[in-house]
VEXVO-699341 format. One line per field, with one value per residue (C-alpha): residue number from 1; residue in three letters; x, y, z. Coordinates in nm, 3 decimals. Example, Ala and Ser with C-alpha at 12.3 -4.5 7.8 and 13.67 -1.06 7.14 Angstrom:
! residues 2
i = 1 | 2
aa = ALA | SER
u = 1.230 | 1.367
v = -0.450 | -0.106
w = 0.780 | 0.714
//
This chain:
! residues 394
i = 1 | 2 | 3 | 4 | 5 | 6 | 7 | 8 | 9 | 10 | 11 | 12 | 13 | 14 | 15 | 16 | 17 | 18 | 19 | 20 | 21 | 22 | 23 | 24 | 25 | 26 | 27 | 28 | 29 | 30 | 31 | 32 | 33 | 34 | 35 | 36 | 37 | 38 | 39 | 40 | 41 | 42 | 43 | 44 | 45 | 46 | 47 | 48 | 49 | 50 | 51 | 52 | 53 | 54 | 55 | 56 | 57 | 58 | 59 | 60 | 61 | 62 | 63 | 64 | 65 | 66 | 67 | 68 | 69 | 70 | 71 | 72 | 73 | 74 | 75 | 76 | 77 | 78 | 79 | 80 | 81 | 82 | 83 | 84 | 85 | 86 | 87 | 88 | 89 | 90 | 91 | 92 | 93 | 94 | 95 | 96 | 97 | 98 | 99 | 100 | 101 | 102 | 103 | 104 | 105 | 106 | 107 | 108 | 109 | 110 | 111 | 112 | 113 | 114 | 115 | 116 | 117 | 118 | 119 | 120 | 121 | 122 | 123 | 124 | 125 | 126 | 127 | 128 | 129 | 130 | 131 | 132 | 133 | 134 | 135 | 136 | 137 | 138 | 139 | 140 | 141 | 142 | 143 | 144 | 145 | 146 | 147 | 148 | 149 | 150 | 151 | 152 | 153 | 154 | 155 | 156 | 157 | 158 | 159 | 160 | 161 | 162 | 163 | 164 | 165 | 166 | 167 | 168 | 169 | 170 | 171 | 172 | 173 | 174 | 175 | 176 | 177 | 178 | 179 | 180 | 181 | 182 | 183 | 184 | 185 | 186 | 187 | 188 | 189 | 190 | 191 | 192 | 193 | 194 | 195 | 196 | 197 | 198 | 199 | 200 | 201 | 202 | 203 | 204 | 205 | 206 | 207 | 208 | 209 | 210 | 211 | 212 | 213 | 214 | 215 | 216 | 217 | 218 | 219 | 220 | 221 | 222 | 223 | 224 | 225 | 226 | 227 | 228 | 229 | 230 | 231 | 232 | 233 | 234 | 235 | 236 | 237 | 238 | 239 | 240 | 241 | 242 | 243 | 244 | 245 | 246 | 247 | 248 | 249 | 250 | 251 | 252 | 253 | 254 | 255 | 256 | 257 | 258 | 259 | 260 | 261 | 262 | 263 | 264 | 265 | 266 | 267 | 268 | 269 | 270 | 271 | 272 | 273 | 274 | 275 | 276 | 277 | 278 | 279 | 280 | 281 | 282 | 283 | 284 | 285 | 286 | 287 | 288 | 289 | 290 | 291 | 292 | 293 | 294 | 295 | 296 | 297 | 298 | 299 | 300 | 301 | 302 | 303 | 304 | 305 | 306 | 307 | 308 | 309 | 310 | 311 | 312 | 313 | 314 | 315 | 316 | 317 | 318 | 319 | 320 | 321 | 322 | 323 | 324 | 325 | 326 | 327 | 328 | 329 | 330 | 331 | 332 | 333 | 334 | 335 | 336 | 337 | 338 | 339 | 340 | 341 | 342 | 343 | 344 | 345 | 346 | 347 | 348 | 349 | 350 | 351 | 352 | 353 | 354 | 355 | 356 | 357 | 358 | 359 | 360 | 361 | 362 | 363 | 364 | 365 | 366 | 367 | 368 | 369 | 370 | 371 | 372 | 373 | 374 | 375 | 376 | 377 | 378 | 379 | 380 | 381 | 382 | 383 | 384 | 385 | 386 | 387 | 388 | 389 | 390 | 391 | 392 | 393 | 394
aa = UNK | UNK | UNK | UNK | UNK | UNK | UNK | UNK | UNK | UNK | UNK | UNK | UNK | UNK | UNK | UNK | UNK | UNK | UNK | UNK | UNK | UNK | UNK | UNK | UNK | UNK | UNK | UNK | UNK | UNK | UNK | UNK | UNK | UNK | UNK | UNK | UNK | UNK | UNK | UNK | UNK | UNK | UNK | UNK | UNK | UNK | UNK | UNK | UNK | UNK | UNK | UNK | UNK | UNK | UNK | UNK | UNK | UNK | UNK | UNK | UNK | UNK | UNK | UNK | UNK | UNK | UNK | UNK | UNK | UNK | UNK | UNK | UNK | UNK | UNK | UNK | UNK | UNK | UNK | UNK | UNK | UNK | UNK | UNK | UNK | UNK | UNK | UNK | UNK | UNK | UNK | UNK | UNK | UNK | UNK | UNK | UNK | UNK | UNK | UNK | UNK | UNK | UNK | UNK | UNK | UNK | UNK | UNK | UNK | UNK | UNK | UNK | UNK | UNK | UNK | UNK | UNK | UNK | UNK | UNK | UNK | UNK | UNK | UNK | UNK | UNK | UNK | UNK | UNK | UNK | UNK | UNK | UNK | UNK | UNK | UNK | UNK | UNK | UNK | UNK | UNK | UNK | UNK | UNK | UNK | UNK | UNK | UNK | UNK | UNK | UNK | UNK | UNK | UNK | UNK | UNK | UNK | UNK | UNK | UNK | UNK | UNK | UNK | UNK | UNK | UNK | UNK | UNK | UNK | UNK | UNK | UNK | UNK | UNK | UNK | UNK | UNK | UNK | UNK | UNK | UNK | UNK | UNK | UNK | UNK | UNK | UNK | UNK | UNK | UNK | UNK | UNK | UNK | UNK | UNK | UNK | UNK | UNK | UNK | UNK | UNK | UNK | UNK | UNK | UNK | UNK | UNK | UNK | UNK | UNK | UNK | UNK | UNK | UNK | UNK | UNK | UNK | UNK | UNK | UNK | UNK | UNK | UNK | UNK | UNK | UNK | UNK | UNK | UNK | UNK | UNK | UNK | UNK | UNK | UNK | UNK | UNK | UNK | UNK | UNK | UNK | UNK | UNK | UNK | UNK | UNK | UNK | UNK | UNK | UNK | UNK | UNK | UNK | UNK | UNK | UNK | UNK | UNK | UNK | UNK | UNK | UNK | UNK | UNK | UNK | UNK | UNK | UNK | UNK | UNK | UNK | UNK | UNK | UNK | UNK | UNK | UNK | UNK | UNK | UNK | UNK | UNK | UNK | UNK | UNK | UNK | UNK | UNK | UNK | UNK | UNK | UNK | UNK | UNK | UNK | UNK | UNK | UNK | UNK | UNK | UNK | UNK | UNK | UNK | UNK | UNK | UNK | UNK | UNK | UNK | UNK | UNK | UNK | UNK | UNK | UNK | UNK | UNK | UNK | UNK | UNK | UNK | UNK | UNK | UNK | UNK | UNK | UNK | UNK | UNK | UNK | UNK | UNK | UNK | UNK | UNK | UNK | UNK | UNK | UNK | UNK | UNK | UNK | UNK | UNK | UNK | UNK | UNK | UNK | UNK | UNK | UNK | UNK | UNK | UNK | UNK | UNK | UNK | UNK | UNK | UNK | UNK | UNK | UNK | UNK | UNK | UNK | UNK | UNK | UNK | UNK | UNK | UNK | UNK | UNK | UNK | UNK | UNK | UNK | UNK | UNK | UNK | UNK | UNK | UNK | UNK | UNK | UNK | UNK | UNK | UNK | UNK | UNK | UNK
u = 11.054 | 11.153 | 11.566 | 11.714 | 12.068 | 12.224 | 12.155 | 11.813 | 11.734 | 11.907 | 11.685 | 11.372 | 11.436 | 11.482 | 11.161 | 10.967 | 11.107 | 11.037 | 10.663 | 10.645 | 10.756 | 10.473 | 10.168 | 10.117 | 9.737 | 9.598 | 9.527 | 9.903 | 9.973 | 9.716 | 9.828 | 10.172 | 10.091 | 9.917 | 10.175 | 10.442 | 10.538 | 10.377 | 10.430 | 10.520 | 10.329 | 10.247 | 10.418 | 10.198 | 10.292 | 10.353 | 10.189 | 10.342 | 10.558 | 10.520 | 10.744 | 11.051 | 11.004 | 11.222 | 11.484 | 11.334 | 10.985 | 10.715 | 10.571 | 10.307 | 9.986 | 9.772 | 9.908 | 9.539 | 9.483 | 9.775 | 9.529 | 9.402 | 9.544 | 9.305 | 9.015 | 8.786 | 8.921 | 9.232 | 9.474 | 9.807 | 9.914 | 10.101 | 9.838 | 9.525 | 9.528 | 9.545 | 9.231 | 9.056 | 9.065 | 9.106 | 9.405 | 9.366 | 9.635 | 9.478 | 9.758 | 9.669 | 9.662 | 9.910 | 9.766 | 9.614 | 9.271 | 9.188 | 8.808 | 8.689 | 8.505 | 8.200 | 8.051 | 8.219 | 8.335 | 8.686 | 8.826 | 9.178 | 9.392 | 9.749 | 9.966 | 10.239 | 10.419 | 10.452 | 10.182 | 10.092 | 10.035 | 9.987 | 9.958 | 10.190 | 10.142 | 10.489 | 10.612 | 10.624 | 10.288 | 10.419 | 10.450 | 10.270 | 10.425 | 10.279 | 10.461 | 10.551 | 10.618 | 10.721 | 10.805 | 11.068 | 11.004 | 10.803 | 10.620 | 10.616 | 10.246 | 10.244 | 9.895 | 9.868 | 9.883 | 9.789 | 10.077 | 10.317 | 10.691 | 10.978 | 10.975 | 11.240 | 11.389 | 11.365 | 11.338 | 11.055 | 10.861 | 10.531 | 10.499 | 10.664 | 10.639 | 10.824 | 11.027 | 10.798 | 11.083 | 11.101 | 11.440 | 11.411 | 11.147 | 11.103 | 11.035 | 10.865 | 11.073 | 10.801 | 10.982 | 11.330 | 11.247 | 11.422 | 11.264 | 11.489 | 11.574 | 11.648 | 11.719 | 11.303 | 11.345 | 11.588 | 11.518 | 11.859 | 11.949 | 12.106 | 12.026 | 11.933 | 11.782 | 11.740 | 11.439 | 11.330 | 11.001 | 10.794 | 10.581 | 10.683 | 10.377 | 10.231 | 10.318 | 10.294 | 10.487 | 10.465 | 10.310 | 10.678 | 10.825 | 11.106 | 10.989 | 10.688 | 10.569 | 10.601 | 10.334 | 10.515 | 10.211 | 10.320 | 10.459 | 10.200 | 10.463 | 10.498 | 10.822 | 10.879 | 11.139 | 11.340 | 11.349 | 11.663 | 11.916 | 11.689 | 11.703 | 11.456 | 11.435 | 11.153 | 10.939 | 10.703 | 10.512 | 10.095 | 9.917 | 9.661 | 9.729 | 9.765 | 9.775 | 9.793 | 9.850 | 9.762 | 9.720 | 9.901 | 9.713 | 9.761 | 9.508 | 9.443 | 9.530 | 9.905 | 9.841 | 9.757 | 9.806 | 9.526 | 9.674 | 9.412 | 9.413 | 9.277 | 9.244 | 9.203 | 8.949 | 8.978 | 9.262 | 9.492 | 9.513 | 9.878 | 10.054 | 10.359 | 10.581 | 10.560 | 10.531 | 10.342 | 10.123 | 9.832 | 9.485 | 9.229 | 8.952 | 8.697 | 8.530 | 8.449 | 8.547 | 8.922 | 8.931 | 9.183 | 9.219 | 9.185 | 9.087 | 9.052 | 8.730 | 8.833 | 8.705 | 8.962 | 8.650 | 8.598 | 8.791 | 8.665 | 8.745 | 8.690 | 8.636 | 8.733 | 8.597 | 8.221 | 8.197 | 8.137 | 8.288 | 8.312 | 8.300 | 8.502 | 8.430 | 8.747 | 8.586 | 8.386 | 8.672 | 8.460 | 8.292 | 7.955 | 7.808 | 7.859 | 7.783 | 7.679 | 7.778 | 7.432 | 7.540 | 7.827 | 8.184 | 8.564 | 8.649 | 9.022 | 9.230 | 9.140 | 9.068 | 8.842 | 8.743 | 8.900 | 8.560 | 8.523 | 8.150 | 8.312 | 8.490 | 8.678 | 8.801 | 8.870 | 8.659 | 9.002 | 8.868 | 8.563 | 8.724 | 8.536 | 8.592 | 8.333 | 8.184 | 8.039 | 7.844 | 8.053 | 7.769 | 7.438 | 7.701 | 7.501 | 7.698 | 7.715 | 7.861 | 8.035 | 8.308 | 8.414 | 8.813 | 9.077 | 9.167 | 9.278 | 9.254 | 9.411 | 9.578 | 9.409 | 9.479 | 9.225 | 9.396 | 9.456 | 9.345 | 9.434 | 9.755 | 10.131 | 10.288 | 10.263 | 10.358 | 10.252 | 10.088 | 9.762 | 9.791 | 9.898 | 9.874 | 9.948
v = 4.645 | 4.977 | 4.992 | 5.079 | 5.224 | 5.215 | 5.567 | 5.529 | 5.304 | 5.489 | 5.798 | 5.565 | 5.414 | 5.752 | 5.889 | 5.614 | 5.615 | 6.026 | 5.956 | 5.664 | 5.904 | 6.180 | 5.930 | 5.884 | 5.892 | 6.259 | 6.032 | 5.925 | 6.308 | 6.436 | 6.137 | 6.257 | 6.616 | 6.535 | 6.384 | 6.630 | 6.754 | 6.491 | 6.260 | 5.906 | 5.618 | 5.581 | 5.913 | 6.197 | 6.535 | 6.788 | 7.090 | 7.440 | 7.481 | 7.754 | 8.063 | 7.990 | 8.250 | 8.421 | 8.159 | 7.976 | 8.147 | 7.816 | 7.749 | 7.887 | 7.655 | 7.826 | 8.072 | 8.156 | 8.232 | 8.332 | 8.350 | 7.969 | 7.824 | 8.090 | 7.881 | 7.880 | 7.663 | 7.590 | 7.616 | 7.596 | 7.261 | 7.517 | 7.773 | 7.499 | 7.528 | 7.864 | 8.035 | 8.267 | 8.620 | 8.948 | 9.184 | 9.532 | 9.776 | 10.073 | 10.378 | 10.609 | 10.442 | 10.208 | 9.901 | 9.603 | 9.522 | 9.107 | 9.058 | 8.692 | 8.704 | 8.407 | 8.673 | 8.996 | 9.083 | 9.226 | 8.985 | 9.061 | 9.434 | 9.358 | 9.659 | 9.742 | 10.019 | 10.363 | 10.448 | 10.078 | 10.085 | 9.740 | 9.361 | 9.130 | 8.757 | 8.656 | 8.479 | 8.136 | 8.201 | 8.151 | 8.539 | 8.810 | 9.166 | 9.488 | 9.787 | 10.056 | 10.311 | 10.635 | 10.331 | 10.236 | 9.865 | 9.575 | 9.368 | 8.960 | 8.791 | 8.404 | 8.365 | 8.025 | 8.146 | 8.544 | 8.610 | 8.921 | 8.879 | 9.130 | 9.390 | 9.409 | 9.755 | 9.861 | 10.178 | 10.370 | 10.032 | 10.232 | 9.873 | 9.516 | 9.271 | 8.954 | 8.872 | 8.583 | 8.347 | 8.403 | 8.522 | 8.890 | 9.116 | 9.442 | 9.751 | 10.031 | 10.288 | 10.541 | 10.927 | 10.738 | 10.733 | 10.413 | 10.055 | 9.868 | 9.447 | 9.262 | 8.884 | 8.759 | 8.572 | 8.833 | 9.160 | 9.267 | 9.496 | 9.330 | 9.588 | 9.961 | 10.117 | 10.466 | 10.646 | 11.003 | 10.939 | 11.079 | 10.810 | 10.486 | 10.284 | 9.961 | 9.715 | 9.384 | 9.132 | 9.031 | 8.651 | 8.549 | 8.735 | 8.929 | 9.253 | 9.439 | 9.765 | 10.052 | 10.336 | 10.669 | 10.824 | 11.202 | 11.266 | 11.042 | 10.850 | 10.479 | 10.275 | 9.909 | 9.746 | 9.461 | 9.172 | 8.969 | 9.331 | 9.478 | 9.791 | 10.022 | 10.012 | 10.240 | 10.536 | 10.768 | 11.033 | 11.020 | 11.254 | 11.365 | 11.678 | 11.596 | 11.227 | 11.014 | 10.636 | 10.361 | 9.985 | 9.797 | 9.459 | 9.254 | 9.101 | 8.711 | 8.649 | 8.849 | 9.061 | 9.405 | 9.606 | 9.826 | 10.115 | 10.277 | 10.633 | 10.819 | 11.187 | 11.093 | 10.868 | 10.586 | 10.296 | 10.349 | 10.051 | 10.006 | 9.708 | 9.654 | 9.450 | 9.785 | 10.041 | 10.259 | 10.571 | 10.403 | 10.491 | 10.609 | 10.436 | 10.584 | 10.387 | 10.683 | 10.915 | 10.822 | 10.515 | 10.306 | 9.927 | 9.665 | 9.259 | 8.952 | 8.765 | 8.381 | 8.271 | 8.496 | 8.698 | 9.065 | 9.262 | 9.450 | 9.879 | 10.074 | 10.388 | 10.590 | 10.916 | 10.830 | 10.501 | 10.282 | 9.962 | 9.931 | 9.559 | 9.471 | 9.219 | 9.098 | 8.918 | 9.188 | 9.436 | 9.687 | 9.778 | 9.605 | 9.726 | 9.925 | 9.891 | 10.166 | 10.129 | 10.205 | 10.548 | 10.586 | 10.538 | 10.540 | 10.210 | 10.129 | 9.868 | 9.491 | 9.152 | 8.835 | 8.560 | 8.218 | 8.109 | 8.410 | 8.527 | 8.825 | 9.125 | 9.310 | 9.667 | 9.910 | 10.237 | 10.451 | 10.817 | 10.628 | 10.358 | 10.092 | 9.757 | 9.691 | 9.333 | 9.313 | 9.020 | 8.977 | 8.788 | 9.094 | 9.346 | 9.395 | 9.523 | 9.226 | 9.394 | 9.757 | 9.688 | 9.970 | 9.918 | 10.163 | 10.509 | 10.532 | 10.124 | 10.080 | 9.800 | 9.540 | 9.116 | 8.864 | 8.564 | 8.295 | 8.300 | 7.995 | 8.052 | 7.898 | 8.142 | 8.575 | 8.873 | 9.065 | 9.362 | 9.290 | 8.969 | 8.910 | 8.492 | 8.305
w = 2.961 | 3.131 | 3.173 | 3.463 | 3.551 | 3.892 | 3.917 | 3.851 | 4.116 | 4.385 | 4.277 | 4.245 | 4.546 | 4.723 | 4.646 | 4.763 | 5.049 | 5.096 | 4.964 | 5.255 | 5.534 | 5.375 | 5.379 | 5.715 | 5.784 | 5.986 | 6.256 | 6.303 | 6.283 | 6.539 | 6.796 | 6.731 | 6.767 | 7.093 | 7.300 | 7.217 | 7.548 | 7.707 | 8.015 | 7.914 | 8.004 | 8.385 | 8.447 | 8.627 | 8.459 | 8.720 | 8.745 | 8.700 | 8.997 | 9.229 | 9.156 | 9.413 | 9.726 | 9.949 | 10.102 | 10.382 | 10.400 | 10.394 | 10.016 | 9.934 | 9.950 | 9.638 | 9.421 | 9.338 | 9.712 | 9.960 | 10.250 | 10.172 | 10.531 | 10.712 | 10.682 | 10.943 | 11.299 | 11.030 | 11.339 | 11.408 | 11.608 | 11.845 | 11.933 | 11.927 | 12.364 | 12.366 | 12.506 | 12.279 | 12.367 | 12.220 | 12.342 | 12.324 | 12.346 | 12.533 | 12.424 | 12.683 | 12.981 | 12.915 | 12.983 | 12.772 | 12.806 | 12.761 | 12.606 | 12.630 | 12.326 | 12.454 | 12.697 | 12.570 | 12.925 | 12.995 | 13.211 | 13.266 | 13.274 | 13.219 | 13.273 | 12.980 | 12.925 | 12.731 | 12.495 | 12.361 | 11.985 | 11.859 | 12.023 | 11.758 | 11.715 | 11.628 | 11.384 | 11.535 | 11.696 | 12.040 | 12.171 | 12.177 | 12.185 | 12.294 | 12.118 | 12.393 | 12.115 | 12.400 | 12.628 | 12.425 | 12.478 | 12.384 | 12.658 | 12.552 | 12.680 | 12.681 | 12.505 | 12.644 | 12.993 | 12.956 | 13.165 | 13.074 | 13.085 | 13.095 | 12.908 | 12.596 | 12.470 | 12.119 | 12.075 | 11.895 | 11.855 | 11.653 | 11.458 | 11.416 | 11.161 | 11.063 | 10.729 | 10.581 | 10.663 | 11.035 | 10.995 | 11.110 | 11.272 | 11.138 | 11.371 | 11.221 | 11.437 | 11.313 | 11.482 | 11.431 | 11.084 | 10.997 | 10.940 | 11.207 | 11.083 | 11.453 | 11.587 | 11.608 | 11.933 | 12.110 | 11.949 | 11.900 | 11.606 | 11.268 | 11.071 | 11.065 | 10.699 | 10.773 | 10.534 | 10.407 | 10.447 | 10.760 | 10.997 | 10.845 | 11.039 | 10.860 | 10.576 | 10.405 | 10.185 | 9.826 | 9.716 | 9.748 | 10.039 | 9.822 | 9.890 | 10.083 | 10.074 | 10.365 | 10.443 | 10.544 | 10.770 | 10.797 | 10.454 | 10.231 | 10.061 | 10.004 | 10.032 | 9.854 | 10.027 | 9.916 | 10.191 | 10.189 | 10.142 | 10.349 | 10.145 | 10.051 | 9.641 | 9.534 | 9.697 | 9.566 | 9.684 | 9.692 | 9.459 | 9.732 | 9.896 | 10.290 | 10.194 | 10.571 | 10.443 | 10.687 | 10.653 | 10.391 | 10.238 | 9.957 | 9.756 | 9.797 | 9.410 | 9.510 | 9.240 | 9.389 | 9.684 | 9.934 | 10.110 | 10.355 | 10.375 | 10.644 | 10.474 | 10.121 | 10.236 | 10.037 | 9.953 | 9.712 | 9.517 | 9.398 | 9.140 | 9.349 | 9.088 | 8.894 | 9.161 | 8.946 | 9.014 | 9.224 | 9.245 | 9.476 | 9.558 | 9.799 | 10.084 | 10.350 | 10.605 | 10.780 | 10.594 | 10.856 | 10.871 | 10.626 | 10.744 | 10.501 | 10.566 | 10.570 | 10.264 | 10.108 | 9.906 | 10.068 | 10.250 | 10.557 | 10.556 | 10.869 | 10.827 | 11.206 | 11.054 | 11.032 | 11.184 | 10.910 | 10.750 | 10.400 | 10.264 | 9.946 | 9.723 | 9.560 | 9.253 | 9.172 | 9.249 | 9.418 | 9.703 | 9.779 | 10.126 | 10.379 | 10.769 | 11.017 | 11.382 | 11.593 | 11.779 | 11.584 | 11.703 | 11.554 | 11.387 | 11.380 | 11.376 | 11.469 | 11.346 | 11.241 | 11.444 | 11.400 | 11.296 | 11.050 | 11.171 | 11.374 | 11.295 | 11.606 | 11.615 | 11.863 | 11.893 | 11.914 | 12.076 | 12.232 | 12.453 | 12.345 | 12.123 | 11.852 | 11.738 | 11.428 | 11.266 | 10.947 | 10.769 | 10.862 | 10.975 | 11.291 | 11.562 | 11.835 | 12.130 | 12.214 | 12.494 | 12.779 | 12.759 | 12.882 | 12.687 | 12.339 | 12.262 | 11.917 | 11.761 | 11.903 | 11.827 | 11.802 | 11.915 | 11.831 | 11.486 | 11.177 | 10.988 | 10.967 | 11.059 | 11.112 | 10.925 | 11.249 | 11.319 | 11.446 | 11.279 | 10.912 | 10.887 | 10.569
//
């Protein structure tokens, strides 16, 4: 019979115990090994949450798509009685021509002031203002009613936009040569960020609202801006000799920005988080505007200088057809129907308005409006809320 000290059976009894612990079967491991990290019992685990946005600015829906609440007839309980009608600002004769876009007939002339630019949904939807840019003032319309109120003065009003959280607007004060943060509602200055850059004229925000970037028109340089200081924290210079930089968009996946560029004739596609070098991609003469369709897939690309529109497919990340206007014309700026099946832009040295079938790209109807119509709004159109310009909804 084997004899056993204390000691032994301490040390015996030990390494049973460690070979016990060891001889769990693989199944035991692999169920173990499974629910590390998991939810208990009952308990939903929660998906990845949302990167936190600028303060106040409404969550966004799907990080996948930012444009995913301009779906089709997806509109706003405060613009759903509002007529449908596109507003177009005609620049030199100073008045805005109203398009009912069933019969594409001009049914109303509303007279604005000095050299209209651009008609701005607001932020909360409820206003529309017309951007007297020699006028020095900006002319609210009540879209429910069509009717025009008095005028408000801001001076040098090129362009407006609205911080993502409806705190500020943003004035593009494009010959001041400063990007001008005021009271939404009231228009009064709160701040003033004078620039360097020449023609500041169009923009648009990041995924989360913290910054957007800032096309300088005259001296082909781009700005990023940071939102909440409301300071100006990058700016480079375009490597295109004469470079004229126009519309700003961001792609649906928030990834990657489209600047339009009228004599490089192309967009310059630019990683804003880095704010590196960006580069050229060419679509066609005087390359202009850029429109979301509403299924968040292509992007539409006017091009004023030969009267084309390129069509982007985002997916395929690159350009996938491109439609002629009969008879020519000068494609500018513009918009998409609520319904998505019609793209709008204004004909800017031909007078005219332009509807084009967004599915054949057949051109539905060519418009007679005043002189020099340019920014013009197709409203109202889904969305929670505008970024402005001609319309920027997320």
């Amino acid at each position: 019979m084997l004899h056993l000290t204390k000691r032994s059976t301490i040390l015996l009894a030990a390494a049973l115990l460690a070979a016990l612990a060891g001889c769990g079967t693989s199944s035991d491991r692999a169920t173990d090994n499974s629910t590390k990290g998991a939810a208990p019992p009952g308990v939903t685990k929660k998906k990845p949450a949302t990167p936190p946005g600028l303060p106040g600015m409404p969550p966004v829906l799907d990080p996948k798509d930012i444009y995913s609440a301009n779906r089709p007839g997806n509109l706003s309980p405060v613009v759903k009685g509002f007529p449908s009608r596109v507003y177009v600002p005609n620049t030199n004769s100073n008045t805005v021509s109203v398009i009912d876009p069933a019969t594409y007939k001009v049914v109303e002339t509303i007279p604005v002031g000095i050299q209209p630019q651009h008609v701005v949904p607001s932020w909360d939807l409820k206003t529309l203002w017309v951007n007297n840019n020699r006028g020095h003032t900006l002319t609210p319309i009540d879209p429910a009613t069509g009717v025009a109120g008095k005028p408000v003065e801001v001076h040098d009003p090129y362009n407006l936009y609205f911080t993502p959280n409806g705190k500020h607007a943003i004035v593009m004060a494009s010959l001041d040569r400063e990007l001008v943060f005021r009271d939404p509602h009231t228009m009064d200055r709160v701040h003033t960020e004078p620039v360097s850059c020449y023609g500041v004229n169009h923009a648009d925000f990041s995924a989360d609202g913290k910054y957007f970037i800032v096309s300088c028109e005259f001296s082909g340089e781009l700005l990023k801006v940071d939102t909440e200081k409301m300071k100006v924290i990058g700016q480079q210079k375009l490597l295109f000799e004469g470079a004229m930089p126009q519309d700003v968009k961001i792609s649906p996946d928030g990834k990657t920005f489209y600047i339009a560029d009228m004599m490089a004739h192309g967009m310059w596609v630019l990683d804003g988080e880095k704010f590196t070098e960006p580069k050229l991609l060419p679509t066609g003469k005087g390359c202009h505007g850029l429109y979301i369709s509403r299924d968040s897939k292509e992007m539409y690309v006017p091009n004023r200088g030969e009267g084309s529109i390129s069509v982007f497919d985002f997916a395929q990340n690159k350009l996938t057809k491109k439609w002629w206007l009969p008879d020519g014309g000068s494609p500018d700026m513009g918009g998409v129907s609520s319904d998505g099946k019609v793209l709008w832009l204004s004909g800017r040295y031909d007078s005219e308005v332009y509807a084009i079938d967004t599915t054949t790209g057949k051109q539905l109807a060519r418009i007679p409006v005043g002189g020099g119509p340019h920014g013009l709004a197709v409203y109202p159109q889904p969305g929670r809320y505008s970024l402005g310009h001609t319309g920027v909804f997320r």
